[in-house]
C-alpha positions in Angstrom: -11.9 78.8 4.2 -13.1 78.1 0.8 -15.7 75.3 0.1 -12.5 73.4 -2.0 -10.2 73.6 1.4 -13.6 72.4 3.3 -13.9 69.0 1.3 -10.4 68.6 1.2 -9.5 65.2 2.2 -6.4 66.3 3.6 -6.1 68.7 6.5 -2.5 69.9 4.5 -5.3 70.6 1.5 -8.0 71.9 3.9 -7.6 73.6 7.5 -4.1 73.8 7.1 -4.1 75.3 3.6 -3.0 78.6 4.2 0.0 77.9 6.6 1.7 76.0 3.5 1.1 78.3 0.4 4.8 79.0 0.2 5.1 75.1 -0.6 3.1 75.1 -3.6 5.2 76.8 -6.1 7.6 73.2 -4.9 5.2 70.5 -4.5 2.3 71.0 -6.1 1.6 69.4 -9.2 1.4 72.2 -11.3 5.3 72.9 -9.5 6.2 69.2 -11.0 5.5 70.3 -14.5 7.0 73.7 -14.5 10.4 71.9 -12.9 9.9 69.1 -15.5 9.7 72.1 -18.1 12.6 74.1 -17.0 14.4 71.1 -16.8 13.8 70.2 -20.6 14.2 73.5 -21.5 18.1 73.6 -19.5 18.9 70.2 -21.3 17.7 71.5 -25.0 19.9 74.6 -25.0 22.9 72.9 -23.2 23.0 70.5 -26.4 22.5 72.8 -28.5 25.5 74.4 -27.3 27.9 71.0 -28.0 27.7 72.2 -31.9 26.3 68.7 -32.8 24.8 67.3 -37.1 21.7 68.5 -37.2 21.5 70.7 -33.8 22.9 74.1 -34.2 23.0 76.7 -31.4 19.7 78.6 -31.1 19.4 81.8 -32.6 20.2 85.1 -30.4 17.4 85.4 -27.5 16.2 82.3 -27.4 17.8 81.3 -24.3 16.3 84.1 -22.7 12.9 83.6 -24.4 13.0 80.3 -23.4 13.9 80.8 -19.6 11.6 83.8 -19.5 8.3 81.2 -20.4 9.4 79.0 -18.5 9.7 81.4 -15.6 6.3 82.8 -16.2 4.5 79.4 -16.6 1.8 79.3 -15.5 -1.7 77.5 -14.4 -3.3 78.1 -17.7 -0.1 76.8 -19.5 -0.5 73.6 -16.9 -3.5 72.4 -17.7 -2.8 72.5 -21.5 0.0 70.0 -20.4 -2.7 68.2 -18.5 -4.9 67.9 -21.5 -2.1 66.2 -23.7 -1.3 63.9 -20.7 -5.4 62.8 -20.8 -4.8 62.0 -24.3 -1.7 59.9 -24.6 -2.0 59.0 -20.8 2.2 59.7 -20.0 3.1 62.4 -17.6 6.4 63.2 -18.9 6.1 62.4 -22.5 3.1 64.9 -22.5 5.8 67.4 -21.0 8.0 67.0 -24.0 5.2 67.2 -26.3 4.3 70.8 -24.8 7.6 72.1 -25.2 8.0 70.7 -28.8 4.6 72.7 -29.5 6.4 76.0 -27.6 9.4 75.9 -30.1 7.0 75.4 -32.9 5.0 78.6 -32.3 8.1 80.4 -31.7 9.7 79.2 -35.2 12.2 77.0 -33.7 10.6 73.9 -35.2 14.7 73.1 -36.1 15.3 72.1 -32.7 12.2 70.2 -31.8 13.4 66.5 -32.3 16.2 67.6 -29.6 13.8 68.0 -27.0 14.2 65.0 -24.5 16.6 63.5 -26.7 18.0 59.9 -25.9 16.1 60.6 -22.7 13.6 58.1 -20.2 11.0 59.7 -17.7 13.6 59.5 -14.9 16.1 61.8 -16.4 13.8 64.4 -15.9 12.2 63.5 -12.8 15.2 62.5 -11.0 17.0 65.9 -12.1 13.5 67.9 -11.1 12.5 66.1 -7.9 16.1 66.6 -6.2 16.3 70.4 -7.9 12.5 71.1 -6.0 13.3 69.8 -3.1 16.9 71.4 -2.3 15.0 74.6 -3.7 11.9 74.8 -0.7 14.3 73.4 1.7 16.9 76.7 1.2 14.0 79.2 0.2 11.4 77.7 2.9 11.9 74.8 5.3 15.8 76.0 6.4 14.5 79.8 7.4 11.6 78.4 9.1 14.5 75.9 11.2 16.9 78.6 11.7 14.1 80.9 12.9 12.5 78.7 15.7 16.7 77.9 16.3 17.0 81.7 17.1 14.4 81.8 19.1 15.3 79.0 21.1 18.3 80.6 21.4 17.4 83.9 22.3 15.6 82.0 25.1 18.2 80.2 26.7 20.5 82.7 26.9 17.8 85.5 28.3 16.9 82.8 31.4 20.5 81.4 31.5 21.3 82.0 34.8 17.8 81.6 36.0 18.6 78.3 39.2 15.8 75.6 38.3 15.8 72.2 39.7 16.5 69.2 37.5 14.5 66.2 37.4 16.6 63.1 36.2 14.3 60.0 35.9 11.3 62.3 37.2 13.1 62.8 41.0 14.6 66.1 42.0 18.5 66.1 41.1 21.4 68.6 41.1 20.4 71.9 40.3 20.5 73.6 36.6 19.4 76.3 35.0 16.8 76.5 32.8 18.2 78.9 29.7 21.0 76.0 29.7 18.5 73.4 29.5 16.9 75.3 26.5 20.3 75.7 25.1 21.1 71.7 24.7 18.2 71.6 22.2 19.9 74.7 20.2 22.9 73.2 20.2 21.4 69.3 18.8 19.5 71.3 16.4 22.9 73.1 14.7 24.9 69.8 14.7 22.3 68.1 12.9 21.7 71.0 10.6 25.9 70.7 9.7 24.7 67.0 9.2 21.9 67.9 6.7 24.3 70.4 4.7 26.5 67.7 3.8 24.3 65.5 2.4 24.3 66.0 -1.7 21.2 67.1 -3.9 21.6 63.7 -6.3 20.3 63.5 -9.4 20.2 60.5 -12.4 21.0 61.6 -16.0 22.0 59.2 -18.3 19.4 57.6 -20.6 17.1 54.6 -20.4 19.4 52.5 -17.8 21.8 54.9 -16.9 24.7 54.5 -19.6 23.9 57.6 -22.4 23.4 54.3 -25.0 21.2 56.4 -27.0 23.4 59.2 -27.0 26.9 57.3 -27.9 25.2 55.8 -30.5 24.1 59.4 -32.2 27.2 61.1 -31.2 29.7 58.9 -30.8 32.3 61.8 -30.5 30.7 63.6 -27.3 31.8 62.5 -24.0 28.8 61.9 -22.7 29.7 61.9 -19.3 31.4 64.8 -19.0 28.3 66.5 -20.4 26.0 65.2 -18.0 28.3 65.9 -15.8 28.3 69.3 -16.5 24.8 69.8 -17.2 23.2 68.7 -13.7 26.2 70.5 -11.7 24.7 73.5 -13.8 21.6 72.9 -12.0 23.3 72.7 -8.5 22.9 69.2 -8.1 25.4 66.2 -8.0 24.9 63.4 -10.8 25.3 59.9 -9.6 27.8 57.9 -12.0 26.6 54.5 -11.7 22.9 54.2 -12.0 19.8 51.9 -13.3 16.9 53.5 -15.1 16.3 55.9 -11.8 18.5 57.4 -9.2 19.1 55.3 -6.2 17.8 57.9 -3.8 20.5 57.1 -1.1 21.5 61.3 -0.7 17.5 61.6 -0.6 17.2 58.6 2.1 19.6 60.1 4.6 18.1 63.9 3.2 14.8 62.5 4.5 16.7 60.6 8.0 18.7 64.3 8.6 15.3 66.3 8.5 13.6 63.8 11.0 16.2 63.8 13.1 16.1 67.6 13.4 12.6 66.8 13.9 12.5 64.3 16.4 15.0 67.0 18.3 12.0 69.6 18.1 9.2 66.7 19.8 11.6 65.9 22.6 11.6 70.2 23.0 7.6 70.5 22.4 7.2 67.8 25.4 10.1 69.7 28.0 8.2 72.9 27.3 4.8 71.0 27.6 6.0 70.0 30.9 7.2 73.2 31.9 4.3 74.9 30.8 2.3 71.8 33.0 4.8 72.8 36.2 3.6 76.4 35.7 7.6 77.2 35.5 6.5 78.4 32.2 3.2 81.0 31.4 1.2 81.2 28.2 0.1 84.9 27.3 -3.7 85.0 27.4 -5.4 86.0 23.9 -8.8 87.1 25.5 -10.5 86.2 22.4 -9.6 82.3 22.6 -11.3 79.7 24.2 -9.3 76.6 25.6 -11.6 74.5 26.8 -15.1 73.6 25.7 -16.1 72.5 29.1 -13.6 74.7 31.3 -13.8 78.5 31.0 -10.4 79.0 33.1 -8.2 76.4 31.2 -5.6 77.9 28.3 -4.4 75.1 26.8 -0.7 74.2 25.3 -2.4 73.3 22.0 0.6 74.6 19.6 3.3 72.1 20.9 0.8 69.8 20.7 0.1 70.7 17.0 3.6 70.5 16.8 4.0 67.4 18.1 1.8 65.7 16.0 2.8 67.4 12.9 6.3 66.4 13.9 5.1 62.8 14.1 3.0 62.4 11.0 6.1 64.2 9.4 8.6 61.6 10.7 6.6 58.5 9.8 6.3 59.7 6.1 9.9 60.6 5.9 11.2 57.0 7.5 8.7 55.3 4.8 10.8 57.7 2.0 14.1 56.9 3.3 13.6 52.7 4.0 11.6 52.2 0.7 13.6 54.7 -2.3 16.9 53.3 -1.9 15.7 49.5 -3.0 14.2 48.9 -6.3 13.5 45.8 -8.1 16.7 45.1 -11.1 17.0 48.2 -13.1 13.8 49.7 -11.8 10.3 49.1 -10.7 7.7 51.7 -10.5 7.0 51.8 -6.7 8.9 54.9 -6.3 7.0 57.1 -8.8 3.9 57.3 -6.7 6.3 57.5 -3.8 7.9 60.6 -4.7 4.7 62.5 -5.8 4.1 62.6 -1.8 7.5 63.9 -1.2 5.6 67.2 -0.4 3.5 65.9 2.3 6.1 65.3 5.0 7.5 68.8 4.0 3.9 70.3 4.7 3.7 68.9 7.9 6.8 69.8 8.6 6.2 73.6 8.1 3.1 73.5 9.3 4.6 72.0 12.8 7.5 74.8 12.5 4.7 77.7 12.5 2.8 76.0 15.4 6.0 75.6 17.5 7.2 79.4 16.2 3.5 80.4 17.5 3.8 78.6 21.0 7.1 79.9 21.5 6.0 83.4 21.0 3.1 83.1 24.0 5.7 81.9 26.8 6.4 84.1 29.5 9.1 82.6 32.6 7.7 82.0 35.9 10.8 83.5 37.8 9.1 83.0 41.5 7.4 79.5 41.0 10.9 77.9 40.1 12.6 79.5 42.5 10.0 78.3 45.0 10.4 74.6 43.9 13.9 74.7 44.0 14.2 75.7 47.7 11.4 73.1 48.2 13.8 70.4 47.6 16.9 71.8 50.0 18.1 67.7 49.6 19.5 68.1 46.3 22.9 69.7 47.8 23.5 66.7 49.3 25.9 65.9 46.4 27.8 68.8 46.9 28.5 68.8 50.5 29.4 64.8 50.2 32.1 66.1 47.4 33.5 68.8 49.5 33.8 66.2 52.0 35.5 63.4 49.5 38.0 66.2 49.0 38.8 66.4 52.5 39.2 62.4 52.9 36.4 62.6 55.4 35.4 59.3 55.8 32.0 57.7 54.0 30.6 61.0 52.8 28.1 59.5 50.7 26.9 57.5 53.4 26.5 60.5 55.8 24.5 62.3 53.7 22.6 59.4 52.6 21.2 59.0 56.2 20.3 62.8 56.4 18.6 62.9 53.1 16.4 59.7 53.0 14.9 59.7 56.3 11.6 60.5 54.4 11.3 63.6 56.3 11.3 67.1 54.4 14.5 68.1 54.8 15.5 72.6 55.6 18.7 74.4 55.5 18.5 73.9 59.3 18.9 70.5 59.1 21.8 70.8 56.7 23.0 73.6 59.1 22.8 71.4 62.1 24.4 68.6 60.0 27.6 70.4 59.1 28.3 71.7 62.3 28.3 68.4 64.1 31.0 67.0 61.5 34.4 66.7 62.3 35.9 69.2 60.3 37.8 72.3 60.5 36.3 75.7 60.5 37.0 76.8 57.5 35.8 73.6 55.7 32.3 74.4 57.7 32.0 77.7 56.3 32.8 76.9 52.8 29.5 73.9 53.2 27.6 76.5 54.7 27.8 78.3 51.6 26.4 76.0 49.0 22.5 76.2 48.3 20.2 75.2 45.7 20.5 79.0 44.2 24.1 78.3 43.5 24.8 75.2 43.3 24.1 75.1 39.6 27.4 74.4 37.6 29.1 75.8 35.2 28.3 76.2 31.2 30.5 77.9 28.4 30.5 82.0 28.8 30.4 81.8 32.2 33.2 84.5 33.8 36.0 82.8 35.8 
């Protein structure tokens, strides 16, 4: 860890620093300004393209030369956008001022007054935030979500017919089977995902307070909206018609709601497996060069779903903030969600970080195959509802109350008892024989792919 990382105020910054380097080229600041570039850059040479007094199209290569730098922008080229902004104390304007200095070395010094033209701040922030964060979530967060989804997967259908008791409100209950229980989180996790596809990248384009004034008023003859129109679908994002000065970050609210959802998903998993892992149904692989406890040489602790957890948590609260205070802004706009959005990468960070942990964890688990069977056929009660159902089928009267009094005597109940208990009912033979058949081992339902 570097001496930087070590007096890092933030863990994202400092111990976990290296588990979210693929986040940086997105969130970082020097990310902002290259997005805010290429941005600028996309909108120059899509007006220059509308054939307009006094802008022709650029000479042949420049597109490419253009695209190229911004594609190889770099830190250097950053902090020489970072000088400029010390000086005239404006983030974006010092942007624009960059790029006007770019087409001045390269002779283009023609085109230089189009750069940001009839532009505010939020044209390009609210075209480059949205563009940023759709890109890390395809190229980043969503592989990391469909890999832990795999391995979930991969999980509950290895162990799917594996018996393991269930424990509704903490008591022993009908049998289940644990690769299905691992299965309902897969299946959460892909309907929300569906959910989160839907929502819209949004972006706001359209001058000072959202109505191309300064544009119609240069170029009266463009149709401005089909322009912006144009332009920001180029980008792969959605423009919002109506808008103030900024974009009203609804698509970004219920972005932000989606991902914790998916999230809160993943902390009601970390705790089951916590708890399985607690119940020894589950082992952790032993690295022999870890320590778990400080204090107790024999202990291996669960302590990636509880990174996870956490993670998951910090995460959330972050993202609920985002989504409760973007969508309201004061008239045509206030400034409370500029410093807002320059954190939009710290829920992300704890999010991936979380992701590796629970990827990690995941990767140590072994089944316990024995110790669940053995807990299962501790609680012989729990086919109590079956045999009561047979028995409802066969109109035998009060069924539920027969087995009530043989279950909750407080005694610890055997097959022998059940045994002894079937053979004393009233019923024929063959009804007998088909109770006697039912145990804990397969009394355990019935989920999709089963064979009839």
């Amino acid at each position: 860890m570097s001496e930087q990382s070590l007096s890092a105020i933030s863990p994202l910054d400092g111990r976990y620093s290296t588990h979210i380097q693929s986040l940086i080229p997105y969130f970082s600041e020097f990310a902002l300004i290259k997005y805010r570039i290429r941005i600028e850059v996309e909108y120059l040479i899509a007006l220059t393209e509308l054939n307009l007094k006094n802008c022709p199209n650029l000479p042949a290569g420049s597109h490419v030369m253009l695209r190229k730098w911004v594609e190889n922008f770099d830190l250097e080229q950053a902090a020489s956008v970072k000088r400029i902004e010390k000086q005239i104390n404006h983030d974006v304007k010092s942007v624009e001022y960059f790029v006007k200095q770019k087409l001045e070395n390269e002779g283009l010094t023609a085109w230089t007054e189009f750069v940001h033209f009839g532009l505010t701040s939020q044209d390009i922030n609210n075209t480059a935030i949205p563009l940023l964060l759709k890109e890390s979530t395809e190229n980043v967060l969503l592989p990391r979500i469909l890999e832990l989804l795999a391995t979930i997967k991969e999980y509950g259908k290895c162990w799917l017919n594996i018996p393991m008791l269930a424990r509704t409100h903490g008591q022993p209950a009908t049998p289940t089977r644990f690769g299905k229980e691992l299965l309902v989180f897969s299946e959460r996790i892909e309907k929300q995902l569906q959910l989160l596809h839907q929502v819209p990248y949004s972006a706001k384009f359209g001058g000072a307070t959202g109505g191309f004034n300064a544009h119609l008023v240069a170029y009266s003859e463009v149709d401005w909206i089909v322009f912006g129109n144009a332009f920001v679908n180029s980008l792969g994002l959605e423009r919002s018609q109506f808008t103030t000065q900024i974009e009203h970050y609804d698509n970004l609210a219920a972005y932000m709601d989606g991902l914790s959802r998916i999230n809160t998903i993943l902390i009601d998993f970390c705790r089951d497996i916590w708890q399985y892992i607690s119940m020894d149904y589950l082992k952790q692989k032993i690295n022999e060069g870890e320590v778990g406890s400080s204090a107790m040489p024999h202990k291996v602790n669960p302590i990636d779903f509880e990174n996870a957890e956490g993670n998951l948590g910090i995460a959330n609260a972050l993202m609920h903030h985002f989504s409760s205070k973007l969508p309201i802004s004061r008239l045509q706009r206030d400034l409370s969600d500029s410093t807002v959005l320059r954190n939009i990468g710290v829920p992300i960070g704890h999010c991936l970080v979380a992701y590796q942990s629970l990827s990690k964890g995941l990767k140590k688990i072994e089944i316990n195959k024995d110790w669940i069977s053995q807990d299962l056929n501790a609680h012989i009660e729990v086919i109590s509802e079956a045999i009561q159902t047979v028995l409802r089928r066969e109109l035998y009267p009060q069924p539920y109350e027969a087995l009530k009094k043989l279950s909750r005597t407080g005694q610890k109940l055997t097959m022998d008892d059940f045994r002894k208990f079937i053979h004393e009912l009233d019923i024929s033979d063959n009804i007998k024989a088909e109770l006697l058949e039912i145990t804990p081992d397969n009394y355990i339902g019935v989920v999709p792919g089963d064979q009839p």
